[in-house]
C-alpha positions as CSV (number, residue, x, y, z in Angstrom):
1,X,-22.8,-33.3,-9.2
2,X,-20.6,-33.2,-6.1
3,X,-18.8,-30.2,-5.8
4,X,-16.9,-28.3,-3.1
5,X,-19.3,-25.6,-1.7
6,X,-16.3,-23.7,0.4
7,X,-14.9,-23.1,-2.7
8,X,-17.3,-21.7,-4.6
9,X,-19.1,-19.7,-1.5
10,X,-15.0,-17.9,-1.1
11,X,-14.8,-17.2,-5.1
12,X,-19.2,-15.3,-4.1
13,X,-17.5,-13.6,-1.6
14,X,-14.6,-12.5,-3.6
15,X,-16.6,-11.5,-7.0
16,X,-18.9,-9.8,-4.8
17,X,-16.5,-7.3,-3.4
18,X,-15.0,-6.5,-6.9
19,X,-18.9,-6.1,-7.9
20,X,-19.5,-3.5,-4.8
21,X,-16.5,-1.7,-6.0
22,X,-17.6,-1.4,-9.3
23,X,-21.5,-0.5,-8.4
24,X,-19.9,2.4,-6.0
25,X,-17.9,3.6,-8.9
26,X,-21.4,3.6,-11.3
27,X,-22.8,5.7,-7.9
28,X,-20.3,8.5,-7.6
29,X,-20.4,9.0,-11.8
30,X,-24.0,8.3,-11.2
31,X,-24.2,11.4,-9.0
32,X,-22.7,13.8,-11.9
33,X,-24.5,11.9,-15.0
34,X,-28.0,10.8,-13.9
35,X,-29.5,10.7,-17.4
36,X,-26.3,8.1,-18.5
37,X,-28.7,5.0,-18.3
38,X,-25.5,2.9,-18.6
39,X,-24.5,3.5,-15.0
40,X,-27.9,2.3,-13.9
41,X,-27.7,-1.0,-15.6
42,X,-24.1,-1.8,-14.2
43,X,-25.4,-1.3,-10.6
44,X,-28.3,-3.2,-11.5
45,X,-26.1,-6.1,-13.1
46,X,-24.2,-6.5,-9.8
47,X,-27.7,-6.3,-7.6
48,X,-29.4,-9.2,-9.6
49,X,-25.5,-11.0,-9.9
50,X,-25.7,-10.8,-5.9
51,X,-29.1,-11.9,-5.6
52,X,-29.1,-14.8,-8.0
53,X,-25.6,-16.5,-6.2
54,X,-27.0,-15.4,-2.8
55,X,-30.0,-17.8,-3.6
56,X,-28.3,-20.4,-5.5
57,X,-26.0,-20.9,-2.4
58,X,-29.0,-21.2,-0.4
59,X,-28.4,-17.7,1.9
60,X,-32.1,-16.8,1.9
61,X,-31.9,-13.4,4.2
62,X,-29.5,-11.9,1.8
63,X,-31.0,-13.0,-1.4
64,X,-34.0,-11.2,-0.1
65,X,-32.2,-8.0,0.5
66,X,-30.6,-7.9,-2.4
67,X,-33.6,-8.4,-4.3
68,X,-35.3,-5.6,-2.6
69,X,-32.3,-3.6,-3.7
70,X,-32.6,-5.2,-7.2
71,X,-36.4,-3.9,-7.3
72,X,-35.7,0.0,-6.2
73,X,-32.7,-0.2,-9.2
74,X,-35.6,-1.6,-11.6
75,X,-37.5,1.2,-10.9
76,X,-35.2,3.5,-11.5
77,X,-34.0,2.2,-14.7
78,X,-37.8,1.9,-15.9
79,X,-38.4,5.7,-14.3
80,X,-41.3,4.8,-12.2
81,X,-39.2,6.6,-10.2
82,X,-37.2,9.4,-10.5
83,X,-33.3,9.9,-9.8
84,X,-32.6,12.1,-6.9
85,X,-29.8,13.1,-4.5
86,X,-31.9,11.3,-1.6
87,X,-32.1,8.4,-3.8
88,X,-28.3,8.5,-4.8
89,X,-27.8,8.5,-1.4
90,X,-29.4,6.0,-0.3
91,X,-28.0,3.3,-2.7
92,X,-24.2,3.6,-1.3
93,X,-26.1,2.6,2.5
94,X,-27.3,-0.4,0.6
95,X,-24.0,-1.4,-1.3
96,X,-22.5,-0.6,2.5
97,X,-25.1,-3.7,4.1
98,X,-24.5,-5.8,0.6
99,X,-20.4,-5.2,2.0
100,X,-21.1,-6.7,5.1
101,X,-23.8,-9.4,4.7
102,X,-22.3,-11.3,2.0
103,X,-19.3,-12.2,4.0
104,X,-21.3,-12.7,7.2
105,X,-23.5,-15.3,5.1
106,X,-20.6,-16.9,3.7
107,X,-19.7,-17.5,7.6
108,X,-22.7,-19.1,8.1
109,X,-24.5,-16.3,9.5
110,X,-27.4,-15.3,7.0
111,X,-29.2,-13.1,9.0
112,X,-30.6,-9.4,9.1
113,X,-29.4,-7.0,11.7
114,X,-31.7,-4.7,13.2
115,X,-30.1,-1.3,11.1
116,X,-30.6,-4.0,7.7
117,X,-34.2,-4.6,8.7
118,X,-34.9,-1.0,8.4
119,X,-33.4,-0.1,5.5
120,X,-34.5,-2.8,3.8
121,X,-38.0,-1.4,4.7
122,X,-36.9,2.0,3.7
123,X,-36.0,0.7,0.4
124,X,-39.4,-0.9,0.3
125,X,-41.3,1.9,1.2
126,X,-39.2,4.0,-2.0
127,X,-40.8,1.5,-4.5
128,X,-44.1,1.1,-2.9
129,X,-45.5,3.5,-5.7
130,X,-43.5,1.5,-8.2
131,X,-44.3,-2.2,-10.0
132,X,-43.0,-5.0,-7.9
133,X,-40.8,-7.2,-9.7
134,X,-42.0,-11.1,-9.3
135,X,-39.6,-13.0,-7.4
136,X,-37.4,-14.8,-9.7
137,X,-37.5,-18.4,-9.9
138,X,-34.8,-20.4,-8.6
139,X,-33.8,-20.9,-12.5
140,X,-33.5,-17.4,-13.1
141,X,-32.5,-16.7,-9.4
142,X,-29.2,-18.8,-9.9
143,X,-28.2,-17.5,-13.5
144,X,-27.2,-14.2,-13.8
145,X,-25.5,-14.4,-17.3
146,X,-29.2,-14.1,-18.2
147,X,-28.7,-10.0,-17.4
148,X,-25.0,-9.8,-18.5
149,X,-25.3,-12.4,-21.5
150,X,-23.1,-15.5,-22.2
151,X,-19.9,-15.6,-21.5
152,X,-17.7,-17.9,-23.6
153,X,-16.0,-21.1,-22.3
154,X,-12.9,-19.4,-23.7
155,X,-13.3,-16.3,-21.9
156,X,-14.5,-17.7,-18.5
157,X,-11.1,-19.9,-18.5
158,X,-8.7,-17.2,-19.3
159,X,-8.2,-15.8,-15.4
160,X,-8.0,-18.2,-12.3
161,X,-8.1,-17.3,-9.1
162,X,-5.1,-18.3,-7.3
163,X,-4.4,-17.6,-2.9
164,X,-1.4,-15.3,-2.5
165,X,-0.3,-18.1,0.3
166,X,0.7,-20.4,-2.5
167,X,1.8,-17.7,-4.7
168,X,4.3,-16.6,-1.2
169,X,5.3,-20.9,-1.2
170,X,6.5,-20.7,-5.4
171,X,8.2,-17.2,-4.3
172,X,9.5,-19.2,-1.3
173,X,10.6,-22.3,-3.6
174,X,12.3,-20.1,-6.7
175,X,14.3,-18.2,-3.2
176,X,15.7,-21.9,-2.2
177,X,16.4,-22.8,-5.6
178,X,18.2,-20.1,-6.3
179,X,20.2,-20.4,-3.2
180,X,20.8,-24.3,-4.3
181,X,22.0,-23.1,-7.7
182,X,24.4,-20.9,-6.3
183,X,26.0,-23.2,-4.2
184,X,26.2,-26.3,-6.7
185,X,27.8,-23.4,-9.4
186,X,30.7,-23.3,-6.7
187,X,31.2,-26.7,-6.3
188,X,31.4,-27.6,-9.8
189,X,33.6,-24.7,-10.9
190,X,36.5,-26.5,-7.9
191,X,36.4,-29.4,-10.9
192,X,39.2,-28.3,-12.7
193,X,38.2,-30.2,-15.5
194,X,37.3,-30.7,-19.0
195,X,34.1,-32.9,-17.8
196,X,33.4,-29.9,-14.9
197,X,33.7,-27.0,-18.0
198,X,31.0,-28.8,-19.6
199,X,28.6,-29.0,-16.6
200,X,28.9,-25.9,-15.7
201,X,27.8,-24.9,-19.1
202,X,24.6,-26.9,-18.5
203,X,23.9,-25.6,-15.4
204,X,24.2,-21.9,-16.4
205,X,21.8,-22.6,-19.4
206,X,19.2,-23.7,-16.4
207,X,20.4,-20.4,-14.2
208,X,18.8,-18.7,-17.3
209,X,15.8,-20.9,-17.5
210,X,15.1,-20.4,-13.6
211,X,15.6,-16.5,-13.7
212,X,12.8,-16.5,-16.4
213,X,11.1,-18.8,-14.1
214,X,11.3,-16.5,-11.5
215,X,10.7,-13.5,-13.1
216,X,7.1,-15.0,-14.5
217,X,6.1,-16.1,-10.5
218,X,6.7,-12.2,-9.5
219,X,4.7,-11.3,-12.1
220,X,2.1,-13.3,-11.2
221,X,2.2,-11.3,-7.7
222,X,2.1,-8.3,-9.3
223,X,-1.4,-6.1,-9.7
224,X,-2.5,-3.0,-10.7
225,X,-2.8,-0.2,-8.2
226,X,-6.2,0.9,-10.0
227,X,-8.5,-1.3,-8.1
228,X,-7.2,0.1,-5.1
229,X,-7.5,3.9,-6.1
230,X,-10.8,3.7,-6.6
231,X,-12.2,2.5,-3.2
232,X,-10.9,6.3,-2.1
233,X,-13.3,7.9,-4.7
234,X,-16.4,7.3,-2.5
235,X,-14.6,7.7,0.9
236,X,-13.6,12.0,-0.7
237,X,-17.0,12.1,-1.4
238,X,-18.6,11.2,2.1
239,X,-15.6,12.5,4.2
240,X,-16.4,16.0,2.4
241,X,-19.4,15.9,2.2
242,X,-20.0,15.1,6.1
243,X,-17.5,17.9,6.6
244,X,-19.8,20.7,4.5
245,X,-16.6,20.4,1.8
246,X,-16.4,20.0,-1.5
247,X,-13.6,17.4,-3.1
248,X,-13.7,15.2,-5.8
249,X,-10.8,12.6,-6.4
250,X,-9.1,12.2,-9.8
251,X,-6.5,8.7,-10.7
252,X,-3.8,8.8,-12.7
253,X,-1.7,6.3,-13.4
254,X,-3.9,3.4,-12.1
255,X,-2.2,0.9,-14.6
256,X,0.8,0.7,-12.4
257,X,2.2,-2.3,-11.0
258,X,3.1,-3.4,-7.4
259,X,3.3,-6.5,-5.4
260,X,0.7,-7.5,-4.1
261,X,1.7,-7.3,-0.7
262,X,2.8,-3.3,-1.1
263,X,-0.4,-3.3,-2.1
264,X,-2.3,-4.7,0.9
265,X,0.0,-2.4,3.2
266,X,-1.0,0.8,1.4
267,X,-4.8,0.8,2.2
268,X,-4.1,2.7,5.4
269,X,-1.8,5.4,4.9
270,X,-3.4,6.5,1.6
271,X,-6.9,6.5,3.9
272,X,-5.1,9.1,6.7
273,X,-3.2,11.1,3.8
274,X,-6.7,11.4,2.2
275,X,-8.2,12.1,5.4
276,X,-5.4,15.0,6.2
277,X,-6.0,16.5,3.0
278,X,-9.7,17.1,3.2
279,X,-9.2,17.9,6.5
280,X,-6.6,20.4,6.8
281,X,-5.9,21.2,3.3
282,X,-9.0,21.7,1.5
283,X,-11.2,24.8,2.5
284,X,-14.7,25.1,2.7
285,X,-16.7,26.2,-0.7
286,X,-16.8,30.0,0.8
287,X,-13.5,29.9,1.8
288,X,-12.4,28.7,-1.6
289,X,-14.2,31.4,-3.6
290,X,-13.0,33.9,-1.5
291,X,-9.6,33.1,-2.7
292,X,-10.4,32.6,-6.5
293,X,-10.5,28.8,-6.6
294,X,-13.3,26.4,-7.5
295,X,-15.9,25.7,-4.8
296,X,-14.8,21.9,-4.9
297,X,-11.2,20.9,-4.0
298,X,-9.0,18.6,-6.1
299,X,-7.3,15.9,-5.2
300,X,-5.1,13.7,-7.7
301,X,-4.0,10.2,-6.6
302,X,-1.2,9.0,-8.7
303,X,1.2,6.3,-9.5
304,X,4.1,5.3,-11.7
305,X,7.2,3.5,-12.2
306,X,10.6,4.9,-11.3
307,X,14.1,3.5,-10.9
308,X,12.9,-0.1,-10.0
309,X,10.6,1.5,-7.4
310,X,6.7,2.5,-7.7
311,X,6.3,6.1,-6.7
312,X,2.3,7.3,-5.4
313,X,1.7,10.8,-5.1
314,X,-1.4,12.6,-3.3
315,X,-1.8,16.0,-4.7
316,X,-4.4,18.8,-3.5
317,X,-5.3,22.6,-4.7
318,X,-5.4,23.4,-0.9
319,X,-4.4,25.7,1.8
320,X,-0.8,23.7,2.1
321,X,1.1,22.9,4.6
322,X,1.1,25.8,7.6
323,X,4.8,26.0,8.4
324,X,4.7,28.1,10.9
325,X,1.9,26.3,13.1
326,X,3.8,23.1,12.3
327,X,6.2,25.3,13.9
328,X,4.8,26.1,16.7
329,X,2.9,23.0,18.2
330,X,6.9,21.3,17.7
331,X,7.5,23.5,20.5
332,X,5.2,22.5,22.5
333,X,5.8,19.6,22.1
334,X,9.2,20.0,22.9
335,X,10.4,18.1,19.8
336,X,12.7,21.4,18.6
337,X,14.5,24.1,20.4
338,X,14.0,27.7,20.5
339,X,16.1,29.2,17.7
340,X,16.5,25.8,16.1
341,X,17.0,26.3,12.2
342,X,14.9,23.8,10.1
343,X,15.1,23.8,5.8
344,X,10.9,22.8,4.7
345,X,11.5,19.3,4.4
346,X,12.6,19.1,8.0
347,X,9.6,21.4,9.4
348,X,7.0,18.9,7.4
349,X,8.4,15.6,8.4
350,X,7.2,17.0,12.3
351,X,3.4,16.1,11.0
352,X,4.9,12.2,11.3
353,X,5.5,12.4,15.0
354,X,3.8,10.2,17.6
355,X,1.1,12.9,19.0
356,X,1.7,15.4,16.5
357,X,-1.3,17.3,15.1
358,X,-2.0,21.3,14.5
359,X,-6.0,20.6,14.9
360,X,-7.4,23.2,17.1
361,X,-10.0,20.3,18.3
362,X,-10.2,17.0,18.0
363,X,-12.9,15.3,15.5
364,X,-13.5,11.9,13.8
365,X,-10.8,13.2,11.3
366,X,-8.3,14.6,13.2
367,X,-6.7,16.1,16.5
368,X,-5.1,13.2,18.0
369,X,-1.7,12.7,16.5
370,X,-2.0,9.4,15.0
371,X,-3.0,9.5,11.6
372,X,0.2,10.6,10.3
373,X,2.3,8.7,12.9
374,X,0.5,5.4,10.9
375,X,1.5,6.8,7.5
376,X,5.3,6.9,8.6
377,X,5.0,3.6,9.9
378,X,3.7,1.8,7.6
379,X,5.2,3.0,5.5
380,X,8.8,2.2,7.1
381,X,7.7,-1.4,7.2
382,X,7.4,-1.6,3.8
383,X,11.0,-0.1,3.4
384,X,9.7,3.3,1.6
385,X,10.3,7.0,2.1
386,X,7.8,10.1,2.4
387,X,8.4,13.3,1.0
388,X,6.5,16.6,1.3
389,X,6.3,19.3,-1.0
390,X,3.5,22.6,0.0
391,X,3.2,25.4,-1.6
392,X,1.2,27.5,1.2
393,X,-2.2,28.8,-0.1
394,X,-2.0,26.4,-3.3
395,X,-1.5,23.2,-2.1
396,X,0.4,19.8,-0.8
397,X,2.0,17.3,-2.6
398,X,2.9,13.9,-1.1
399,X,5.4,11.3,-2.6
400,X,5.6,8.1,-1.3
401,X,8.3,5.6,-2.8
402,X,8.3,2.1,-2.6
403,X,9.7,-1.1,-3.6
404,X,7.9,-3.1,-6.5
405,X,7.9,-6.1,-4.3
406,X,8.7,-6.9,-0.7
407,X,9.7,-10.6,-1.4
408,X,13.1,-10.0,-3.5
409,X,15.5,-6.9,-3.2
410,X,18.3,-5.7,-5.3
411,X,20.7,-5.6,-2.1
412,X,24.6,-4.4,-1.2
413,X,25.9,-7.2,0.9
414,X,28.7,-5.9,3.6
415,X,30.6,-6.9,6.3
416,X,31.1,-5.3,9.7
417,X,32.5,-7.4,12.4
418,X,32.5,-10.4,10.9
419,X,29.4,-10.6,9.8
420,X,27.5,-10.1,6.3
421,X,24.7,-7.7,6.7
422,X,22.8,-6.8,3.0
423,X,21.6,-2.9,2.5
424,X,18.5,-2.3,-0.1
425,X,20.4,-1.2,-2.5
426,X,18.0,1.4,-3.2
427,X,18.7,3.3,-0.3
428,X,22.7,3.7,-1.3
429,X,23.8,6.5,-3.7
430,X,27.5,5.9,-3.9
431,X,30.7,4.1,-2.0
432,X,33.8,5.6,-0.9
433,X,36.8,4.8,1.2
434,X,37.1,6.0,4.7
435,X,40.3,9.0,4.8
436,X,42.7,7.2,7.2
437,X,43.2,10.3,9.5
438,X,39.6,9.0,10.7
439,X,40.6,7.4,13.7
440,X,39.1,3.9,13.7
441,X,38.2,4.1,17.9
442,X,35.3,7.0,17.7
443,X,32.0,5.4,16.7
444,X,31.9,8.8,13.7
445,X,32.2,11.6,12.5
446,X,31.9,13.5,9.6
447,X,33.3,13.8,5.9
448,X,33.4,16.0,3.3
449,X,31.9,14.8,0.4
450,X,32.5,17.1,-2.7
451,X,32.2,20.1,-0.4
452,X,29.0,19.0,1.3
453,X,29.2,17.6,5.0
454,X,28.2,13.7,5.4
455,X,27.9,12.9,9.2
456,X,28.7,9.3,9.7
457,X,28.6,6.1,12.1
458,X,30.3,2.9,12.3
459,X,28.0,0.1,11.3
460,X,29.3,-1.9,14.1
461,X,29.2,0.6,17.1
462,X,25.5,0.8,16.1
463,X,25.0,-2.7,16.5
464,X,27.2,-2.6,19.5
465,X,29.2,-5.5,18.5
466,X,32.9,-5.3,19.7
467,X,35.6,-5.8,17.0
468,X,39.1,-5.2,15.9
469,X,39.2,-2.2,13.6
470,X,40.1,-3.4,10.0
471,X,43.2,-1.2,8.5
472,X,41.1,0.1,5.6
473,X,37.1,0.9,6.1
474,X,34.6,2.3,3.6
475,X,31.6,4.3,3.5
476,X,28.3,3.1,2.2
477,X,26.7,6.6,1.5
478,X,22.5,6.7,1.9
479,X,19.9,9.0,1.2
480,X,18.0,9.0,4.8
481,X,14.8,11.2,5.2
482,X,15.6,13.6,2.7
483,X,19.6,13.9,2.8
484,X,22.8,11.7,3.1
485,X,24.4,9.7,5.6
486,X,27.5,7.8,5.8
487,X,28.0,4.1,7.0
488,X,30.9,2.8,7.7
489,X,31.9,-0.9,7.4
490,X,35.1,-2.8,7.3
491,X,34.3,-5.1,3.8
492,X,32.2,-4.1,0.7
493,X,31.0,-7.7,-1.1
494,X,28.9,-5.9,-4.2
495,X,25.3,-6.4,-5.2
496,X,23.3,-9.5,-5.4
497,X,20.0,-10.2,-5.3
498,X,17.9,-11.3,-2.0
499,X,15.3,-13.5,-1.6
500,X,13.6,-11.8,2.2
501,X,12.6,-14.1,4.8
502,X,10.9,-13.2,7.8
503,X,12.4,-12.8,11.0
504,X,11.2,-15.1,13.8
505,X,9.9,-14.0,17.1
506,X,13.5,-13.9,18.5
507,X,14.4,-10.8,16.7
508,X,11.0,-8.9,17.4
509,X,13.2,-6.4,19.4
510,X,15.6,-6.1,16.8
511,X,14.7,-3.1,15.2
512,X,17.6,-2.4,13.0
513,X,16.7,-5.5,10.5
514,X,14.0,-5.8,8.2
515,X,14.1,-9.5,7.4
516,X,17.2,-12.1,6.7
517,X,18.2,-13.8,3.4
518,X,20.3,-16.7,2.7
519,X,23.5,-15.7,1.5
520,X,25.1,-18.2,-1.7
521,X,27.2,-20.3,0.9
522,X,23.7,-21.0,2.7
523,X,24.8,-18.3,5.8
524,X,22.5,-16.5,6.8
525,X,22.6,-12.4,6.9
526,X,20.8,-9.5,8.1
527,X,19.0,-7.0,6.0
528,X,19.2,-3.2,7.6
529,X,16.4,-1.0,8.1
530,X,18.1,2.1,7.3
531,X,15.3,4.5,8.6
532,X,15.5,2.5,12.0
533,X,19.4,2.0,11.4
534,X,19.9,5.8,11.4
535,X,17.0,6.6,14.4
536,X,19.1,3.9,16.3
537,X,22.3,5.8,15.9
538,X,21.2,9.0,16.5
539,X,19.6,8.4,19.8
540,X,23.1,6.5,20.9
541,X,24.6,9.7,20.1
542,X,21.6,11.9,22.2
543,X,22.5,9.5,25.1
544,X,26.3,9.3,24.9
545,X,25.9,14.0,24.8
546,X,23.6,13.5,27.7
């Protein structure tokens, strides 16, 4: 039967990866439950799953590794040998190969590397003293429901694999049609008509049909932030224990939701943060006992839902943030004065500064700056916000919040110049009118806001677009970095919802926008960065003092 071999080799290399995943899992619980014979099986299931496509798909070199694999898991699970740390050990190297020749097979490159030879010959040498397993026959070799068991027709057709790309062109599509919509409600609500009431009765019926519509395609995007969690369990356990530390990594919350391009964007910073923690936060076993704790730190990886935004939390029982190193290396660093006054938040959002770092030396964890730098931006990119909180001796908590999807926003459209520009709307706490003995020609100031100073700037001095000043302005107020500022505009236009397109190469210099959107009478508007919005202005103001 013809059939399209790409295909099916891309949905190997995919089921693969989720099988690795799940076999490094089994190996970590493995490690604190060697007599649970379930664990064993699972990591065998995925071995003989691996082996059996690898040969049905005619990738020879890897079948044969993974059956040499497959054979040292046999023995284990039929104790001819016995569980032990070296042994433990030595699987994760083999799940590391199995990571990186399946895809290199799939390439069309099914061959052993030198460091695979040997330790596929290590492996062999392991079972020597064990039965060798037969080599299955290409029957058995291309089957492995005969391990696992049958899986129904029903079952094997209730998920699809589907590429985010065309996901992204239905996201794209709902964005135009909505657009459309919009524009054909205006035109048929100029019929002043009997005939033009009824249409527009139709066509809001269909607005409700297409938001449902819409609402089932982001869902569609949407995954679970588990699956992503769990690739950090084993990286705690190597990074400690190659560091003479003790850590293990507990998930809460893995259920959540997020986009799935959040997602994708979130492997990095949660890889530094992790890497931060165990490296300046949690002290050695000694260290630890001295001080009453448990010889092996804890860290707590968490997510949930809040306010329309997904918040993820890195928690450790460490030495916390040192405030007044932090401190100190600022000033050598120049980035604060001498005397300079700074509340906590202020002193830990230093640690996101290009070149910042309080290691004494540098190592393959830290020491050059540029772990936490990566956090920030990324993180920025994906239009969230960091906050710290460290209790010193006991511990750091990190909060990271972020939008449930970078492809639609909730936005604040407003005008400044002329111009519609759209503002997350997350990022706005309130609106208020500008005092009119603000005199329209400075480019800001500051207000009081119920007794509390809000420094401001005018939207379109930032932008350095030259205007008329409007007789009335208002102030978009926005939590930035931990506090409030105040933007000023000439027009507010309300909320509406915006579909984000990317900016072309044109704009790469334009770092004050995130993306664009199409407004309802098909112009087309900027959507503000407020992170870079607010760096932007405040080294205008640096330069305009200097």
């Amino acid at each position: 039967m013809d059939f399209d071999r790409q295909k099916v080799v891309v949905a190997f290399v995919a089921e693969s990866e989720e099988g690795l995943l799940s076999m490094e899992q089994s190996l970590i619980a493995l490690e604190g439950d060697s007599a649970d014979p379930d664990l064993l099986d699972n990591i065998f299931r995925v071995a003989h799953t691996i082996k059996g496509n690898a040969s049905a798909l005619d990738f020879p070199e890897l079948a044969a590794f993974a059956h040499r694999v497959e054979d040292l898991l046999d023995a284990l699970r039929n104790r001819t040998l016995s569980i032990t740390p070296e042994l433990v050990s030595l699987i994760p190297n083999a799940v590391d190969a199995l990571r990186a020749l399946v895809p290199a097979a799939a390439d069309g490159n099914d061959q052993l590397s030198p460091s695979h030879i040997e330790l596929k010959e290590k492996i062999a040498e392991r079972v020597s003293g064990a039965e060798p397993r037969t080599a299955p026959s290409p029957n058995e070799a291309s089957s492995p429901a005969s391990v696992s068991g049958p899986i129904s027709h029903e079952t094997r057709n209730r998920t699809l694999r589907v590429d985010v790309a065309k996901l992204d062109k239905m996201l794209t599509l709902t964005g135009e049609i909505a657009i459309a919509q919009g524009r054909l409600r205006r035109m048929i609500e100029q019929l002043k008509s009997d005939a033009g009431r009824d249409i527009l009765e139709v066509h809001r019926e269909a607005e409700i049909l297409y938001k449902d519509l819409q609402e089932q395609v982001m869902s569609v995007r949407m995954v679970p932030v588990g699956p992503l969690f769990q690739q950090y369990v084993r990286a705690v356990r190597d990074i400690s224990h190659s560091h003479n530390k003790l850590a293990r990594l507990e998930i809460v919350g893995g259920e959540a939701e997020v986009d799935t391009r959040v997602f994708e964007h979130l492997k990095d910073p949660l890889l530094h943060m992790i890497r931060n923690a165990i490296d300046h936060g949690i002290e050695s076993p000694e260290e630890r006992h001295a001080k009453g704790k448990s010889p092996s730190g804890s860290l707590v990886l968490k997510a949930f839902h809040s306010a329309g935004n997904i918040m993820i939390q890195l928690s450790d029982d460490g030495a916390g943030f040192n405030r007044q190193r932090i401190l100190t290396q600022a000033k050598k660093l120049s980035l604060i004065e001498d005397g300079e006054r700074l509340s906590n938040q202020e002193v830990y959002r230093l640690v996101f500064e290009s070149g910042f770092s309080t290691a004494e030396s540098v190592t393959d964890l830290s020491g050059r700056g540029v772990g936490m730098d990566i956090v920030r931006r990324n993180i920025d990119a994906l239009r969230g916000t960091i906050d710290i909180n460290s209790r010193e001796g006991e511990g750091a908590t990190i909060t990271i919040r972020l939008p449930l999807t970078l492809a639609i926003i909730e936005g604040f459209s407003v005008v400044a110049a002329g111009e519609t520009y759209v503002i997350p709307l997350e990022m706005i706490s309130e609106c208020m009118e500008l005092p009119e003995d603000h005199n329209s020609s400075d480019s800001g100031g500051v207000l009081n806001l119920r007794g509390e100073p809000l420094p401001y700037v005018r939207l379109r001095d930032v932008l350095g677009v030259k205007a008329a000043a409007p007789q009335r302005e208002n102030v978009v107020v926005l939590q930035h970095e931990g506090g409030k500022a105040g933007l000023a505009v000439d027009e507010l236009l309300g909320e509406s919802q915006a579909i984000i397109k990317p900016l072309s190469d044109l704009f790469k210099n334009v770092s004050v926008a995130s993306g664009s959107t199409i407004l309802g009478d098909g112009r087309v508007a900027l959507i503000l960065d407020v992170s870079a919005l607010m760096r932007e202005a405040i080294a205008q103001q640096i330069e305009s003092v200097n």
